[in-house]
Backbone bond lengths (Angstrom), bond angles and torsions (degrees), N, CA, C in turn:
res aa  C-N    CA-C-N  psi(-1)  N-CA   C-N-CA  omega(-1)  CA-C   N-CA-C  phi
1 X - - - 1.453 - - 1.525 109.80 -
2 X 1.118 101.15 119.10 1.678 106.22 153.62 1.396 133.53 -28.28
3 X 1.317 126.84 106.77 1.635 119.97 157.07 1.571 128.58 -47.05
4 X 1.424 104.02 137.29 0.936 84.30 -159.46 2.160 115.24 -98.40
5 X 1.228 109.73 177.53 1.297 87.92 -163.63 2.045 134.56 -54.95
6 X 1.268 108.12 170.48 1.261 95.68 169.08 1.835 112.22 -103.46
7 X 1.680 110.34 -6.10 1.727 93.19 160.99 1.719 80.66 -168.53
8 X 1.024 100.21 152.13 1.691 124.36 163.85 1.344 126.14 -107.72
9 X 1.053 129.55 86.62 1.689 113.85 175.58 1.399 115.61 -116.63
10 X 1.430 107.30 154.31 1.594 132.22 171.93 1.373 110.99 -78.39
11 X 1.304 113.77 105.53 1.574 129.15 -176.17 1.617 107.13 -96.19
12 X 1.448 123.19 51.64 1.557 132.96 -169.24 1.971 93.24 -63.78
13 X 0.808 163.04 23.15 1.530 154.03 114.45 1.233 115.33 -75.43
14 X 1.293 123.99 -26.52 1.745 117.36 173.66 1.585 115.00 -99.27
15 X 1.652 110.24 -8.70 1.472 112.05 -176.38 1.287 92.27 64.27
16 X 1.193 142.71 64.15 1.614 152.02 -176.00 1.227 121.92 -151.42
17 X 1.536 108.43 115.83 1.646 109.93 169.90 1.396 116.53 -93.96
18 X 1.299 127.17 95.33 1.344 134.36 -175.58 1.847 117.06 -70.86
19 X 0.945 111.89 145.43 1.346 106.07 -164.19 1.787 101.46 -160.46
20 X 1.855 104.44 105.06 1.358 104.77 174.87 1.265 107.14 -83.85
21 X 1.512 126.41 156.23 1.439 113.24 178.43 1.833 88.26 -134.19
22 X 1.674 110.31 172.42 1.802 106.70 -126.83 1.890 67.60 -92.89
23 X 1.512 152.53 -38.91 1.475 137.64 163.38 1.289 124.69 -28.89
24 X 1.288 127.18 2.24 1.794 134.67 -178.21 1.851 109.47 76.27
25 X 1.249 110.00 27.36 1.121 119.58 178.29 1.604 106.85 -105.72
26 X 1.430 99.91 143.91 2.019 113.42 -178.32 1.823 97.73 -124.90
27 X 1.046 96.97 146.33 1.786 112.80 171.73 1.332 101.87 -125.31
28 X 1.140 122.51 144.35 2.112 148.55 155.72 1.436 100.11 -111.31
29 X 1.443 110.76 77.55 0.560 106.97 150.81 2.026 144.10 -75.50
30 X 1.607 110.78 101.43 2.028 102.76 -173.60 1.632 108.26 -46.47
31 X 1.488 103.60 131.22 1.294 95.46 158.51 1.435 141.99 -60.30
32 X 1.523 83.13 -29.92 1.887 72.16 170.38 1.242 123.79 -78.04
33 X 1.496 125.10 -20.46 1.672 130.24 179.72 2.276 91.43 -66.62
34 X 1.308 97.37 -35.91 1.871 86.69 -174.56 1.462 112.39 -70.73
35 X 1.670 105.58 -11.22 1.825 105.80 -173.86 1.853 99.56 -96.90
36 X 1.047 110.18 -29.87 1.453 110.54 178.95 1.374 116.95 -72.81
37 X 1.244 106.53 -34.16 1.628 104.55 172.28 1.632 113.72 -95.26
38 X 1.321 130.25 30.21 1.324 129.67 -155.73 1.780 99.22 -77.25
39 X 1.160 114.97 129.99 1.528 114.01 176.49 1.395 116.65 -79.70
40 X 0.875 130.64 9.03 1.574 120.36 156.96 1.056 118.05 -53.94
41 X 1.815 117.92 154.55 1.250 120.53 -167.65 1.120 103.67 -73.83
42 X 1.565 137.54 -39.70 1.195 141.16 -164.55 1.902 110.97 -69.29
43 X 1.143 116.04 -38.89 1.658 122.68 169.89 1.281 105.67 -85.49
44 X 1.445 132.14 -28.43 1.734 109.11 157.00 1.427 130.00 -55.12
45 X 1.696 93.97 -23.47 1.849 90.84 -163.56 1.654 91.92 -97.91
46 X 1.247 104.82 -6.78 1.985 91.68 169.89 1.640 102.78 -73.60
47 X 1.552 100.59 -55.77 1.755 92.85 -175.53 1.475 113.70 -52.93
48 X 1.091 109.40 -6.48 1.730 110.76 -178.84 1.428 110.30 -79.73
49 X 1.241 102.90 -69.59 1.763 119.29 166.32 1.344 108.48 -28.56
50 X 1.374 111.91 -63.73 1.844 114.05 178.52 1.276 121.89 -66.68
51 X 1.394 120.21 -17.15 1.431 107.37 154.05 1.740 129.41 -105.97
52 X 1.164 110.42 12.75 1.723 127.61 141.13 1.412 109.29 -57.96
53 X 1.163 95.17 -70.66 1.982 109.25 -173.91 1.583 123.04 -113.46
54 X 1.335 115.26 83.45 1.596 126.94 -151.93 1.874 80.83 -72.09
55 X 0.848 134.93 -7.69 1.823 135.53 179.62 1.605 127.31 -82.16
56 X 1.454 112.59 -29.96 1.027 153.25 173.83 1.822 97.33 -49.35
57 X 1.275 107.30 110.61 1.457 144.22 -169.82 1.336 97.35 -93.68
58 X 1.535 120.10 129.14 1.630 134.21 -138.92 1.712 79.05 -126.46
59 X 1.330 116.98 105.19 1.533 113.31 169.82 1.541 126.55 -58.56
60 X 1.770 102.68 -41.67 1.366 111.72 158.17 1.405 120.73 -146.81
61 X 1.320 98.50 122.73 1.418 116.81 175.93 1.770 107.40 -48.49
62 X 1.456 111.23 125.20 1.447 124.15 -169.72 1.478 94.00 -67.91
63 X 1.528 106.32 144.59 1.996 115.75 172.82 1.614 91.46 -65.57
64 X 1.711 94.19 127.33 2.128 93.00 153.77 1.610 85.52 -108.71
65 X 1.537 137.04 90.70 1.288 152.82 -170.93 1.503 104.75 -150.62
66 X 1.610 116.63 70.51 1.367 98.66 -164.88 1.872 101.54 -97.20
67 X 1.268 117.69 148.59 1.548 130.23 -133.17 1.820 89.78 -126.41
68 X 1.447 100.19 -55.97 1.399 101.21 -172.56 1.376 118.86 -153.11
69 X 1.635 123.76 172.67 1.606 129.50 -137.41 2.125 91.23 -141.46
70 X 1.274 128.81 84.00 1.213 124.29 174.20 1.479 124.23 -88.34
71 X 1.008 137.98 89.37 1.817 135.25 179.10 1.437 103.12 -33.41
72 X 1.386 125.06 153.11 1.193 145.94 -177.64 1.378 120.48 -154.16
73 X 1.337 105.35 67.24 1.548 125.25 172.34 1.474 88.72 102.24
74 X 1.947 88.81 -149.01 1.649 90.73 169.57 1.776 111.05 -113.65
75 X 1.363 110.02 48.91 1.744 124.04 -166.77 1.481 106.62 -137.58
76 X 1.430 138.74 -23.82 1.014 132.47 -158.42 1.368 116.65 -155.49
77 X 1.303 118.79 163.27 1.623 119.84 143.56 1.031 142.17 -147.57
78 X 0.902 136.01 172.55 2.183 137.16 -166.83 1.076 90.11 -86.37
79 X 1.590 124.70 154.20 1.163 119.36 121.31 1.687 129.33 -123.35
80 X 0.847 117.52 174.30 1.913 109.72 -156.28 1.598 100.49 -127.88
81 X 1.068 102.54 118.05 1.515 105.52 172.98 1.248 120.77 -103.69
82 X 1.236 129.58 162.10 1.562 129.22 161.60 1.380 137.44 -36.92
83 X 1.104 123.80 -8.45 1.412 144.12 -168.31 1.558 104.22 -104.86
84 X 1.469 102.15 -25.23 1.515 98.26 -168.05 1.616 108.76 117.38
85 X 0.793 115.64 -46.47 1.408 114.10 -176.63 1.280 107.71 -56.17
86 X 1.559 101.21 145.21 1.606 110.91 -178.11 1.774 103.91 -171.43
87 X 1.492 113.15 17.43 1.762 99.66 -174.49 1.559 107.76 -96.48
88 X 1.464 125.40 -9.01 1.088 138.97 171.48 1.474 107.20 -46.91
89 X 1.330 117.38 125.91 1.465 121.76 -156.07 2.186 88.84 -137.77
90 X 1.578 88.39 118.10 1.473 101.91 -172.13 1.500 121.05 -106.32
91 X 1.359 121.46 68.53 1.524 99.98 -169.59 1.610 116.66 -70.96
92 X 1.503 85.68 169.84 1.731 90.51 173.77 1.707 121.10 -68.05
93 X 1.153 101.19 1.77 2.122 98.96 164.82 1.357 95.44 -103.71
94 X 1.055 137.61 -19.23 1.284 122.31 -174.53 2.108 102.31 -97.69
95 X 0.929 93.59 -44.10 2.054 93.50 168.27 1.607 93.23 -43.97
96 X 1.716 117.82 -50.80 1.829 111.37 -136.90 1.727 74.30 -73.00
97 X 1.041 129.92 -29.73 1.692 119.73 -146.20 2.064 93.22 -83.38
98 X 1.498 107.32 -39.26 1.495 108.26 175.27 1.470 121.50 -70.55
99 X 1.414 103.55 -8.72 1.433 123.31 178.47 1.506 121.50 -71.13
100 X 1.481 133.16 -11.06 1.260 171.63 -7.26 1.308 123.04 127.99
101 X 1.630 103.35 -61.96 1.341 130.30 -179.92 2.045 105.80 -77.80
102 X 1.642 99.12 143.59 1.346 108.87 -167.12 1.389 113.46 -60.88
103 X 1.469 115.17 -6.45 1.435 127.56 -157.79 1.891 99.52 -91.98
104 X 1.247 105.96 -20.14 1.918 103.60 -178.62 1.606 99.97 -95.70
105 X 1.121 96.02 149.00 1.299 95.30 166.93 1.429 108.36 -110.21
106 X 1.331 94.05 134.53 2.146 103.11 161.95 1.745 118.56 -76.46
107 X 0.792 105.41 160.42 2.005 131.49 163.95 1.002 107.98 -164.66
108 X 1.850 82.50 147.74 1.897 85.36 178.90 2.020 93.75 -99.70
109 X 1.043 83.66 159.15 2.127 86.91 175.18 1.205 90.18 -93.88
């Protein structure tokens, strides 16, 4: 299991979820790469659907408007977007694994 972070902040001018982790490592994380990959069951089974049927007409485009940052035990956290959505449950093995993708940027502190 993942440690979990040493600070989280909402970077609302960079559209950035920043995330120190306690190894001297930082994530930027884009909001929209954190809304596209959101693990809820309900946004897995869209990305599912859309790659069954790459044709398949999106009635509403999901908010990348992220609003707010909820703790979830001592493993995870919500995040809450503008749309309403907020059941997407993010732990820190699943952040370190999205952490990965060319779209975050690393720093070391």
């Amino acid at each position: 299991m993942k440690e979990a972070p040493t600070r989280i902040q909402l970077d609302k001018p960079s559209k950035m979820l920043i995330i120190d982790w306690p190894n001297g490592q930082r994530h930027r994380f884009p909001w929209t790469y954190l809304r596209a990959n959101c693990p809820s069951a309900t946004e897995k089974a869209s990305r599912e659907a859309a790659v069954q049927n790459p044709l398949q007409v999106l009635s509403k485009l999901p908010s990348s408007e992220l609003i707010s940052i909820r703790p979830v035990g001592r493993y995870a956290i919500s995040l809450g977007w503008s749309d309403g959505h907020s059941v997407g449950i993010y732990t820190w093995e699943y952040l370190g694994q999205l952490a990965c993708d060319p779209s975050v940027i690393e720093e070391s502190l």
